[in-house]
C-alpha positions in Angstrom: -4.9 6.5 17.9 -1.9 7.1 15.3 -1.7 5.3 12.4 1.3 4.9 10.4 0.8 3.9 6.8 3.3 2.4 5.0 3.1 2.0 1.4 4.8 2.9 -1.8 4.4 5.4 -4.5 1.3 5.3 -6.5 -0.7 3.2 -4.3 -4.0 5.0 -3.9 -2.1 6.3 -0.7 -3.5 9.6 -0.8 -6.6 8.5 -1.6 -6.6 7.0 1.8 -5.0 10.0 3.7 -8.2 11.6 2.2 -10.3 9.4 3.6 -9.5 9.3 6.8 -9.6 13.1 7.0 -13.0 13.4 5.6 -13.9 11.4 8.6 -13.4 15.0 11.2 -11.5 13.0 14.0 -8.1 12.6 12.6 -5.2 14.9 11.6 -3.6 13.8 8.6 0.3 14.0 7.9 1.3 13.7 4.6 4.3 11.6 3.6 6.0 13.3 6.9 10.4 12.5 5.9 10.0 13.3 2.3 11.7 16.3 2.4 14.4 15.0 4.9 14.7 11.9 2.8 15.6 14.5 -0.5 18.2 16.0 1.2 19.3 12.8 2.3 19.4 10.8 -0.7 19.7 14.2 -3.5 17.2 11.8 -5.7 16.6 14.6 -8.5 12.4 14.1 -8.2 10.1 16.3 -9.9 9.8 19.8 -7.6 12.5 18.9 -5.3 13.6 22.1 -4.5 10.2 23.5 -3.9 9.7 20.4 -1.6 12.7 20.9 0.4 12.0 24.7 1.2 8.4 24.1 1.9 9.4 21.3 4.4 11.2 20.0 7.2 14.1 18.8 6.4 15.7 17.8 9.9 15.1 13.7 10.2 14.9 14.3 14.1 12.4 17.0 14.3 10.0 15.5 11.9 10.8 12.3 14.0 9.8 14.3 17.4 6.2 15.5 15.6 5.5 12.0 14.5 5.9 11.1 17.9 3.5 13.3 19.8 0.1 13.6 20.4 -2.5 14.5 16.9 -1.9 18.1 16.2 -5.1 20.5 16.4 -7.2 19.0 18.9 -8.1 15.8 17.0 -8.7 12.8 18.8 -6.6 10.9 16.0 -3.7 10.8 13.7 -2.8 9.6 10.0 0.8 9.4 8.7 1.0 8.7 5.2 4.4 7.6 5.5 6.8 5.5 2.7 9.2 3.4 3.3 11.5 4.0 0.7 11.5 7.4 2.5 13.3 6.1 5.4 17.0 6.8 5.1 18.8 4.3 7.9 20.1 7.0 9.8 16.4 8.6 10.2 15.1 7.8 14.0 12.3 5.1 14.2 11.6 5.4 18.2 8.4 7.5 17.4 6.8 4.0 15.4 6.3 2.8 19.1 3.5 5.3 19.4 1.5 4.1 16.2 -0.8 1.4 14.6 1.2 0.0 11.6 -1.2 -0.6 8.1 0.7 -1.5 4.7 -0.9 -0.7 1.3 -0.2 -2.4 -1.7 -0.3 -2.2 -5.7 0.4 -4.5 -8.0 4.0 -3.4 -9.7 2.6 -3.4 -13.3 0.4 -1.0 -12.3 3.3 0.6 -9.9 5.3 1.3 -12.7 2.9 2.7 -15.5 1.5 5.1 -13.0 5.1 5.9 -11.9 6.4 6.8 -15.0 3.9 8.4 -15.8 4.7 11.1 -13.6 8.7 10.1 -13.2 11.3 9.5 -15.7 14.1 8.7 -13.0 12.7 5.4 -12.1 14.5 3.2 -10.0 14.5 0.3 -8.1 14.8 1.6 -4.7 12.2 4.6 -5.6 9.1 2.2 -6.0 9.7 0.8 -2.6 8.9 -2.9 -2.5 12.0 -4.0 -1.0 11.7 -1.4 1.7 7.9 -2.1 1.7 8.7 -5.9 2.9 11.5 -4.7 5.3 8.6 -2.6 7.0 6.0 -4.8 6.9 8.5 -7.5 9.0 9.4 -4.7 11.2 6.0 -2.9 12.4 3.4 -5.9 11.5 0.0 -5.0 10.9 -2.8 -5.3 8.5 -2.0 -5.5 4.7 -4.2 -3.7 2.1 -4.4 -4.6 -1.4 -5.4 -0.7 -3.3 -6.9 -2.9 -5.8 -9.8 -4.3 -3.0 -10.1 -0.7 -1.7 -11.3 -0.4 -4.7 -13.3 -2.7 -5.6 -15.1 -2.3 -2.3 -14.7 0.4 -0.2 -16.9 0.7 2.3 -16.6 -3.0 2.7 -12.8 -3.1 3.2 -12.3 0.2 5.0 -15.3 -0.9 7.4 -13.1 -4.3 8.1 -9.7 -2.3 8.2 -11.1 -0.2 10.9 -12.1 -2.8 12.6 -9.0 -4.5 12.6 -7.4 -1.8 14.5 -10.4 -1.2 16.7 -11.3 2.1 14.9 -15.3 2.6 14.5 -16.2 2.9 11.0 -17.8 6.2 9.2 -19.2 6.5 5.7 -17.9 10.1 5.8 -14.8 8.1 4.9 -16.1 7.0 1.4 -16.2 11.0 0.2 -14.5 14.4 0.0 -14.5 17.7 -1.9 -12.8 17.8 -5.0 -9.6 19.8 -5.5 -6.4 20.1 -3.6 -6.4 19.8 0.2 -4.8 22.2 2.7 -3.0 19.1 4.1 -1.3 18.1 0.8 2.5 18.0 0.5 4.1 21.1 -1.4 4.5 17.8 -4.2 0.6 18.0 -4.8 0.6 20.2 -7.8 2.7 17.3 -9.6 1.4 14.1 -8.3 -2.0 14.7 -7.6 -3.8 16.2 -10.5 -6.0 12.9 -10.7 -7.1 12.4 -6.8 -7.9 16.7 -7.0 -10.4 15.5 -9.8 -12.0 12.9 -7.3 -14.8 13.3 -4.6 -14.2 9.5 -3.7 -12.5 6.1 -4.5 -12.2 5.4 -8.1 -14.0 2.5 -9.7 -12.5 -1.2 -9.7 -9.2 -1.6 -11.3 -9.1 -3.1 -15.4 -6.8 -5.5 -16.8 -3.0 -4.8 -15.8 -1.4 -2.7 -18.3 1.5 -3.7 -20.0 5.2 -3.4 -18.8 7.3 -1.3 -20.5 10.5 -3.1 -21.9 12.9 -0.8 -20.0 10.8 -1.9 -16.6 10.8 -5.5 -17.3 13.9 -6.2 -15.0 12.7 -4.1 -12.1 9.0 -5.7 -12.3 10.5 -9.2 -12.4 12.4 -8.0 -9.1 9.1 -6.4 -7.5 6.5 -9.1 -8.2 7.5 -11.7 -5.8 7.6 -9.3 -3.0 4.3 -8.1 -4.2 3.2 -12.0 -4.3 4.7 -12.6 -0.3 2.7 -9.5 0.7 -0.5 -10.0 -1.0 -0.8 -13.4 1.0 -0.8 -11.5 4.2 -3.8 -9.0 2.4 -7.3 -8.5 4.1 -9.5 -10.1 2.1 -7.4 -13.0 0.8 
């Protein structure tokens, strides 16, 4: 099995790629055309340079690694893939291979942990739009981070059944401290899953939204609101 999941920045999405490599049977991938999609776009994000030279760049060839079987022997394989990654011109043909997942965040949330970490923030670069784009094209089960959790073993046990994947509480733990499989971006935007061994604790109240966010969270939340009907769980 491949998996392709689709979700935006800050969404516990490497969390999850953790999680499914703590399980032994999958290869993980992590966030596959971010590289390509710097040289693409020439978005100035935090340790761009050092991304682009540690990565491929070349939309086709990562295209043509997505697309073939799990590297290193392993019976499975996890993309941790983002939409707003996925320049036009970048080939799609390889998503015909995969099971499609979408994980999603609440935008107030979103955008505090963004900014956090990312003064340029934009519109485009928080990826709902694109998020709702995908989730039309490659259908498949929606996950709200906030339910992960709130429950993990309960929800991953009923996303792996969804996509007819047997369920391991391996999946709920992992060592802390980076992973050998993390994107050259790790040192930047990682410093709080490195300090994990599992799934944070349920989500608080939503923090507040920044005045200079207001307009893009009043663009986000209804898509957040479409997709969130379609969640697991709901």
């Amino acid at each position: 099995m491949k998996i392709a999941m689709w979700s935006g920045p800050r969404n516990l999405s490497t969390a999850m790629m953790y999680a499914f490599a703590a399980r032994g049977d999958f290869a993980v991938w992590d966030e596959p055309f971010y590289a390509a999609w710097l040289a693409s776009s020439g978005s100035p994000h935090p340790l761009a340079a050092e991304v682009m030279a540690a990565h491929e760049t070349d939309p086709v060839r990562v295209a043509e690694l997505c697309a073939a079987p799990p590297p290193d022997g392993m019976a499975h394989f996890y993309m941790k893939h983002m939409p707003h990654h996925m320049d036009p011109a970048f080939p799609l043909d390889w998503a015909g291979t995969c099971v499609h997942a979408h994980l999603i965040r609440h935008p107030a949330r979103v955008l505090a942990s963004y900014a956090a970490k990312n003064e340029h923030v934009t519109f485009e670069e928080i990826g709902f739009a694109q998020q709702a784009e995908f989730h039309a094209r490659f259908p498949g089960p929606v996950i709200d981070s906030a339910d992960i959790r709130r429950d993990p073993a309960g929800m991953l046990g009923r996303f792996c059944a969804e996509i007819g994947l047997s369920y391991t509480d391996r999946m709920l733990s992992w060592p802390a401290g980076p992973r050998p499989y993390d994107g050259a971006w790790a040192r930047h935007w990682y410093n709080a899953v490195h300090r994990s061994t599992g799934f944070a604790e349920a989500e608080g109240p939503l923090p507040p939204v920044a005045p200079e966010h207001r307009a893009l969270y009043d663009r986000a939340l209804p898509i957040y609101e479409d997709l969130v009907l379609h969640a697991m769980g709901r």
